[in-house]
N, CA, C and O of each residue as an XYZ file, in Angstrom:
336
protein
N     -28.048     21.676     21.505
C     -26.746     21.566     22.124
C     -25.753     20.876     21.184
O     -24.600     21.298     21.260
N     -26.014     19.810     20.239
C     -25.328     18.776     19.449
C     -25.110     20.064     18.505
O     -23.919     20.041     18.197
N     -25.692     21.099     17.952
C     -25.327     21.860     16.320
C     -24.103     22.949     17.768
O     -22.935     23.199     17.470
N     -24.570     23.309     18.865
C     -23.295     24.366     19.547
C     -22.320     23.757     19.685
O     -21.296     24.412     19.877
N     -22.218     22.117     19.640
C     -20.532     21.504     19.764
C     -20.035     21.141     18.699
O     -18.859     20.777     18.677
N     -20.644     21.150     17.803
C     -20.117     21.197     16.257
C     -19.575     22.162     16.165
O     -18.384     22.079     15.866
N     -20.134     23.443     16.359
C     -20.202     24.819     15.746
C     -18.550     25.128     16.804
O     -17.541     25.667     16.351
N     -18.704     24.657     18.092
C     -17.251     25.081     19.003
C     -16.091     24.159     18.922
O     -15.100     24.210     19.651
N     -16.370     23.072     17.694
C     -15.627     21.803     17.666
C     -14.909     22.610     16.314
O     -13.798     22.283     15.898
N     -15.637     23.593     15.770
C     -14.640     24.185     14.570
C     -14.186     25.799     14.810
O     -13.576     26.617     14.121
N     -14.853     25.823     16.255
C     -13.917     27.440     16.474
C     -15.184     28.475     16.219
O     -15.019     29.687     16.353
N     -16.495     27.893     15.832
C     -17.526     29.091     15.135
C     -18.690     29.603     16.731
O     -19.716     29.018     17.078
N     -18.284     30.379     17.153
C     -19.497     30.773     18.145
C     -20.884     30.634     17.630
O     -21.411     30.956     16.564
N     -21.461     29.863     19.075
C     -22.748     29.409     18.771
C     -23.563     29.981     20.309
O     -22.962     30.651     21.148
N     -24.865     29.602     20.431
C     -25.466     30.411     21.711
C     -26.937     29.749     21.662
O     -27.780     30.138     20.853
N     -27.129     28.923     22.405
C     -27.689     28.053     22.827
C     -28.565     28.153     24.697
O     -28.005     28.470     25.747
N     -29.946     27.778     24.502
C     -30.177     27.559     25.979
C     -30.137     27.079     26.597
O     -30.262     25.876     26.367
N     -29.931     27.520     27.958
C     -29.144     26.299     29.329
C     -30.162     25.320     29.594
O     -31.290     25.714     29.891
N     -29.941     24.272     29.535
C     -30.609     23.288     30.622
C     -30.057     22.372     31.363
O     -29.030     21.933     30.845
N     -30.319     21.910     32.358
C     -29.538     21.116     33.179
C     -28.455     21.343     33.371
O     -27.828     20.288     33.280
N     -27.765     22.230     33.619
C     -26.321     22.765     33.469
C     -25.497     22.079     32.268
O     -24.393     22.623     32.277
N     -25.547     21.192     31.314
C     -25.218     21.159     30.171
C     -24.633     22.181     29.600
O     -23.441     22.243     29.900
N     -25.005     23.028     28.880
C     -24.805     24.119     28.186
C     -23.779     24.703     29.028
O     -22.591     24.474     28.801
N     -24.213     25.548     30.119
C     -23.379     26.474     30.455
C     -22.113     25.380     30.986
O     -21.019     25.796     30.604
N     -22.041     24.365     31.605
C     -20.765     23.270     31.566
C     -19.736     23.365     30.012
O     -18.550     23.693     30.053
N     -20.264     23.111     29.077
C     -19.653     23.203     27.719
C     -19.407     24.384     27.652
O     -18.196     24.488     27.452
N     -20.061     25.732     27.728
C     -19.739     26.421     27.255
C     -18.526     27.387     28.329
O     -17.991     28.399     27.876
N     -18.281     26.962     29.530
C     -17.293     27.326     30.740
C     -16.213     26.638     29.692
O     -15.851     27.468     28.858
N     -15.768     25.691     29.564
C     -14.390     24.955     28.811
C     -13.962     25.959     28.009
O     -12.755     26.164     27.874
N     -15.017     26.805     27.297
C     -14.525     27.694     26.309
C     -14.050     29.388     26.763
O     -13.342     30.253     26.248
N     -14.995     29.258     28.188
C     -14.695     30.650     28.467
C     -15.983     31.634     28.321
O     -16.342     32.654     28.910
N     -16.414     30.985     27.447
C     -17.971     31.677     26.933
C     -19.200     31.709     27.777
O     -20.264     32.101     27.297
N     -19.071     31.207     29.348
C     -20.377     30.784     29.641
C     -21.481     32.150     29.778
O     -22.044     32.496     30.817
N     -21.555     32.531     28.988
C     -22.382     33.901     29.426
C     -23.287     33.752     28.080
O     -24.315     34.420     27.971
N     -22.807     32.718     26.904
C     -23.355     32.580     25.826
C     -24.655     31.700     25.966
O     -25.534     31.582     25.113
N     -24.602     31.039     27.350
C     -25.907     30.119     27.855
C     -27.021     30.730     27.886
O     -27.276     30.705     29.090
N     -27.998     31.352     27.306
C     -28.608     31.726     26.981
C     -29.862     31.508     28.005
O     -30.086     30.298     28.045
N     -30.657     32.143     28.750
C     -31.741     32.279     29.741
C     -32.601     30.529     29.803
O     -32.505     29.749     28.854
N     -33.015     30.354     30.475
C     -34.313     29.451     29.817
C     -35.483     30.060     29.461
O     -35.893     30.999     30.143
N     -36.331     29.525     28.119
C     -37.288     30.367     27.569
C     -38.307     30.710     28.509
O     -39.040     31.641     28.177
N     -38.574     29.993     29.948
C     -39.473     29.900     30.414
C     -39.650     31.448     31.168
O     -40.711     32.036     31.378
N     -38.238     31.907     31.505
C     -37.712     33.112     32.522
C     -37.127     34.268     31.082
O     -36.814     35.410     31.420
N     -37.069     34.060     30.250
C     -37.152     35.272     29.355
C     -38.167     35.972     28.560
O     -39.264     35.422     28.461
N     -38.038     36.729     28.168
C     -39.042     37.940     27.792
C     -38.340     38.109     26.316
O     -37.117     37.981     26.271
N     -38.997     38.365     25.217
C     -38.755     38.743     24.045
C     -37.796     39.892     24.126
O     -36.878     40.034     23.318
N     -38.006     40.611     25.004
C     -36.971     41.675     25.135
C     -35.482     41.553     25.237
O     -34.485     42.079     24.742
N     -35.848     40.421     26.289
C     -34.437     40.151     27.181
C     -33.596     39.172     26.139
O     -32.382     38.968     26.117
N     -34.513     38.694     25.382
C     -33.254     37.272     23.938
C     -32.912     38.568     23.249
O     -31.694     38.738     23.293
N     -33.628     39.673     22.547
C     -33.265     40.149     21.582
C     -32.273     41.169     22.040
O     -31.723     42.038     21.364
N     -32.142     40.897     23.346
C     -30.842     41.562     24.214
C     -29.275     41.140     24.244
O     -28.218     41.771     24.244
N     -29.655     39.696     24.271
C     -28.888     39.007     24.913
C     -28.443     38.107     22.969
O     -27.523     37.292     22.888
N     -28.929     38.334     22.251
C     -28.922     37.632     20.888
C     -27.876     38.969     20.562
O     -26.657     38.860     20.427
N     -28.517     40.022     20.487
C     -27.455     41.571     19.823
C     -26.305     41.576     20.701
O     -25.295     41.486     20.003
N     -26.017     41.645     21.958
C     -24.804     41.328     22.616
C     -23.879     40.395     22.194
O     -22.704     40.651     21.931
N     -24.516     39.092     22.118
C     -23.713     38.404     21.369
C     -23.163     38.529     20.011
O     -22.181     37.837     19.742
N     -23.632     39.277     19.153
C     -23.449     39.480     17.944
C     -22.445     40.701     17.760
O     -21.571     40.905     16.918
N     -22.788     41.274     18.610
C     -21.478     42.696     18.651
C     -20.250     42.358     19.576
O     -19.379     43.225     19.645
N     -20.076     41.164     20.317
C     -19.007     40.645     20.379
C     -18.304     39.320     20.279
O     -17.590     38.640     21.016
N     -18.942     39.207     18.708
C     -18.844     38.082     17.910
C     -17.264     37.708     18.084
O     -16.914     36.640     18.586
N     -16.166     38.895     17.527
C     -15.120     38.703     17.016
C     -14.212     38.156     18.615
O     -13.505     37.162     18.452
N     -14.227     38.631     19.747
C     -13.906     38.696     21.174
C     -14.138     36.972     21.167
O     -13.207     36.183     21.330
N     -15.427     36.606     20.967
C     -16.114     35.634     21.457
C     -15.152     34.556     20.571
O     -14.201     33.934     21.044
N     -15.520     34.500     19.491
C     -14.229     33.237     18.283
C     -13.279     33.701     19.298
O     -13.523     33.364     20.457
N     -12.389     34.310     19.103
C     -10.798     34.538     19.751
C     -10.703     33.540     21.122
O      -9.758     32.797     21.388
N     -11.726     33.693     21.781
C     -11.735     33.022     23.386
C     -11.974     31.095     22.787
O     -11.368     30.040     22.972
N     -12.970     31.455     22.175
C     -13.291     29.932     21.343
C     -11.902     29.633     21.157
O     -11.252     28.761     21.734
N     -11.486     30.517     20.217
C     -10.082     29.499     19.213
C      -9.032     29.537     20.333
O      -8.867     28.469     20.922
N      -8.203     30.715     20.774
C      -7.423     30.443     22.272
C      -7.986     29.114     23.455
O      -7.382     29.036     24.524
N      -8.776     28.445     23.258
C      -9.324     26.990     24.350
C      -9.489     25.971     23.411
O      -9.558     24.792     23.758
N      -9.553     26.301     22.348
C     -10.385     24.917     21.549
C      -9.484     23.641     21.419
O      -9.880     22.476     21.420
N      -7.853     24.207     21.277
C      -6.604     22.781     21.294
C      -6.583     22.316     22.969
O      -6.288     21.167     23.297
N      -6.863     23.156     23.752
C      -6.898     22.130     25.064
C      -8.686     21.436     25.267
O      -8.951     20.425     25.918
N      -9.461     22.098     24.695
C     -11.076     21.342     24.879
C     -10.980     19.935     24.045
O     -11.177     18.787     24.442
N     -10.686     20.322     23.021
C     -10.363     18.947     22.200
C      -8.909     17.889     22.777
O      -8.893     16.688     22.508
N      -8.018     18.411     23.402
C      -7.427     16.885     24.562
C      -7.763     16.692     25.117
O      -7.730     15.509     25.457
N      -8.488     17.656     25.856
C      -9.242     16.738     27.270
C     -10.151     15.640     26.417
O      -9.997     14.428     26.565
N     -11.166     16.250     25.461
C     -12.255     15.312     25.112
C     -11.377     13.932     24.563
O     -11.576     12.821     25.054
N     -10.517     14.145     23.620
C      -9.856     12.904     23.432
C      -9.423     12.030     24.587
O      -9.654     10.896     25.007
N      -8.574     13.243     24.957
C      -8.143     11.854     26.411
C      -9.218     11.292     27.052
O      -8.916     10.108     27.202
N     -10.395     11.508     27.548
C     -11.395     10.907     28.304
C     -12.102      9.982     27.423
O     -12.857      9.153     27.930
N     -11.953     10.030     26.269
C     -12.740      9.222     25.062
C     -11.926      7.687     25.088
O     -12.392      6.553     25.201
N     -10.219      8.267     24.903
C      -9.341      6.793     25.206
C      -9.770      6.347     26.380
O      -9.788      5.139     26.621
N     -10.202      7.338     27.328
C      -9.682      6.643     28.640
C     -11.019      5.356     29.440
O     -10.995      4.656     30.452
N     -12.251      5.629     28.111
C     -13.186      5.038     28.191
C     -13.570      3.801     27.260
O     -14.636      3.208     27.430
């Protein structure tokens, strides 16, 4: 989860698995939550190398949504950072 908020802290789509609603929480701010990726426990080799190529063929869609959210994801995070 720490290398997918790096990776959305510079605009670069990343795709990561859900746990605890973590993931898919971070990745809603961006718009992306569909990038939350199954838990390994409920996927099938089939279903990542599904869900890995999807993501990859709408790589360019996916940045755009990243970079269009990323100046309001980064005030909120600041403001709550002062506000603590």
């Amino acid at each position: 989860m720490h290398l997918a908020i790096a990776a959305l802290g510079m605009g670069i789509p990343a795709a990561c698995f859900s746990f605890q609603g973590k993931v898919q929480g971070l990745f809603e701010h961006f718009g992306i939550g569909e990038l939350a990726l199954e838990l390994p426990a409920t996927l099938t080799a089939e279903r990542s190398t599904e869900q890995v190529w999807t993501h990859i063929e709408n790589r360019v869609a996916i940045k755009r949504c990243i970079q269009d959210r990323l100046n309001t994801v980064l005030s909120v995070s600041y403001t709550h950072l002062r506000a603590h």
